[in-house]
C-alpha positions in Angstrom: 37.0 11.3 65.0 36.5 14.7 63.5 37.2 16.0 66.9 40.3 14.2 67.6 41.8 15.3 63.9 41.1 18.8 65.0 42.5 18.2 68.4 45.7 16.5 67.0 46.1 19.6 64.3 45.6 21.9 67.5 48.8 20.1 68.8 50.0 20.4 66.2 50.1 24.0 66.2 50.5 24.6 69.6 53.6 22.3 69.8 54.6 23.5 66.4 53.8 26.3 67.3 54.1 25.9 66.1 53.3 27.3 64.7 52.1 25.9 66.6 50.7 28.6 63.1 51.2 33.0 65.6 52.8 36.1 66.9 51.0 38.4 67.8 52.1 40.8 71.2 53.5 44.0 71.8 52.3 42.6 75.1 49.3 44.8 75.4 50.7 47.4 73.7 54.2 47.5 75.8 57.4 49.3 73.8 61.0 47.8 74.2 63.0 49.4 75.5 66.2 51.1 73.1 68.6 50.2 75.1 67.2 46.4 76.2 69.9 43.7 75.7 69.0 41.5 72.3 69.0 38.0 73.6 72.3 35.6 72.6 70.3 33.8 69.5 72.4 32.6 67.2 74.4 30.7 69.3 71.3 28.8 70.6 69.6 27.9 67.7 72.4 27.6 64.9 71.4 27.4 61.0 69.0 24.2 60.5 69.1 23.0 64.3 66.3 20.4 64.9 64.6 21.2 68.1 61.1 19.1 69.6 58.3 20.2 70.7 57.6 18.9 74.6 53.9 18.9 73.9 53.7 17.6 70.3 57.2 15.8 69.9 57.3 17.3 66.5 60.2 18.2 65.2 61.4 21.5 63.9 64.4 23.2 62.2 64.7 26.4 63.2 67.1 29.1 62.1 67.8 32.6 63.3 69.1 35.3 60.6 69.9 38.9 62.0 66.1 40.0 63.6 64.4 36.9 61.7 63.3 33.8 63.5 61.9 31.2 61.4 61.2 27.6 62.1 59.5 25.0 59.8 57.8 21.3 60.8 60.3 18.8 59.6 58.6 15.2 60.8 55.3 15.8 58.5 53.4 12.4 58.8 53.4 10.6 55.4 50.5 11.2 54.7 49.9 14.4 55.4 53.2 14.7 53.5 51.6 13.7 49.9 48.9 16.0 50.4 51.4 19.0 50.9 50.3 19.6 54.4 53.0 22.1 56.3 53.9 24.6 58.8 56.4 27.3 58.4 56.9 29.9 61.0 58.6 33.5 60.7 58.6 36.1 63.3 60.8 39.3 63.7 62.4 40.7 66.6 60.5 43.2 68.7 62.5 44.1 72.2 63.7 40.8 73.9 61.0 38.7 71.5 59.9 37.6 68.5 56.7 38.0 66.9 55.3 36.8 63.7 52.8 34.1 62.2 52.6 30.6 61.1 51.6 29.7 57.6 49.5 26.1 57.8 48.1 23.6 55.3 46.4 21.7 57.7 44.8 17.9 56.3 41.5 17.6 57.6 38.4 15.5 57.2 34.6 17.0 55.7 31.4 16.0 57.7 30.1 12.5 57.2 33.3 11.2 55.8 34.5 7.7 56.9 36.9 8.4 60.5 40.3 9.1 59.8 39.4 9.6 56.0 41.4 13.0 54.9 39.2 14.5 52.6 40.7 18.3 51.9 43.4 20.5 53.3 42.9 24.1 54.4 45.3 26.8 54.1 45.6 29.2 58.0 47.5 31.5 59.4 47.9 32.0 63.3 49.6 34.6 65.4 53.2 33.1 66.8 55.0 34.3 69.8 58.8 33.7 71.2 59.5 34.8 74.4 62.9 32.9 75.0 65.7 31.4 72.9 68.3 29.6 74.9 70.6 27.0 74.1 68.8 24.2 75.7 65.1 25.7 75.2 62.8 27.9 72.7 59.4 28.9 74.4 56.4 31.0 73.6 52.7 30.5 73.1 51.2 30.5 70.0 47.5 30.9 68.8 46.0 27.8 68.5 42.7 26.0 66.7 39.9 25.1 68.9 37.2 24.4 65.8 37.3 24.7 62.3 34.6 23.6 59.5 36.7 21.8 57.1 34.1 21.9 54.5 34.5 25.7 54.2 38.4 25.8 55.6 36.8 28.5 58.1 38.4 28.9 61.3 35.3 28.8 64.2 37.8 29.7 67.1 41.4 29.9 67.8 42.8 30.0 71.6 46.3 30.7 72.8 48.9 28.0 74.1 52.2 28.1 75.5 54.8 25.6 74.1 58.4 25.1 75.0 61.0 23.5 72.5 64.1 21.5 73.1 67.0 20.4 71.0 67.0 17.3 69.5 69.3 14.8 70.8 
């Protein structure tokens, strides 16, 4: 069961992210361009639109200021909810993208505690990535939790996923 939580809060991330919690690029060390195009943002993602997750179904609201993308999980499970679990996302323009991190409480359960029993929650923060902003799709990849030891809220390994974003209908 402790697998599957971890699992689920992977999705979580990864269709979050969000926040999938995550930016980190300069594409192997790549420099835009000065004269590159900015992509049409604001039109796409207007202030407080919900867009979903096609791997997670989670819902988002994202807004885009100026150079600032942020985006923050907006169908927290219940229970989760009461424990204060969250994701909130905030990455700055670099070039065509935008690069940043994800901010996570993440609920999880200690060793040896009953299955599906949420026993503490654990404050992260992954790398975040957005590649394109369209009006019918956000996509990225963001970093990504493969194992974590809830009883110390230490991150074991982390992994990179892609993640694309629609509006919500």
């Amino acid at each position: 069961m402790k697998t599957l939580m971890v699992r689920n809060a992977i999705l979580l991330l990864i269709g979050g992210a969000l926040w999938a919690g995550w930016c980190a690029l300069a594409a192997g060390g790549q420099q835009s361009k000065p004269a590159a195009p900015k992509p049409a943002a604001s039109s796409a993602a207007t202030a407080g639109k919900i867009w979903v997750s096609q791997t997670t179904h989670h819902e988002f609201r994202v807004k885009i200021d100026n150079d600032l993308f942020s985006a923050e999980w907006v169908d927290i499970p219940p229970t989760s909810a009461k424990l204060g679990a969250y994701m909130r996302t905030e990455c700055r323009r670099s070039g065509t993208r935008w690069i940043g991190t994800s901010r996570v409480l993440l609920p999880c359960a200690k060793r040896g505690e009953a299955p599906g029993k949420i026993t503490r929650t654990c404050p992260m923060t992954f790398r975040f990535e957005v590649d394109t902003i369209t009006p019918e799709r956000i996509s990225g990849r963001g970093e990504s939790l493969k194992e974590l030891d809830c009883e110390k809220c230490e991150i074991r390994e982390t992994g990179w996923a892609a993640y694309v974003w629609v509006p919500k209908k």
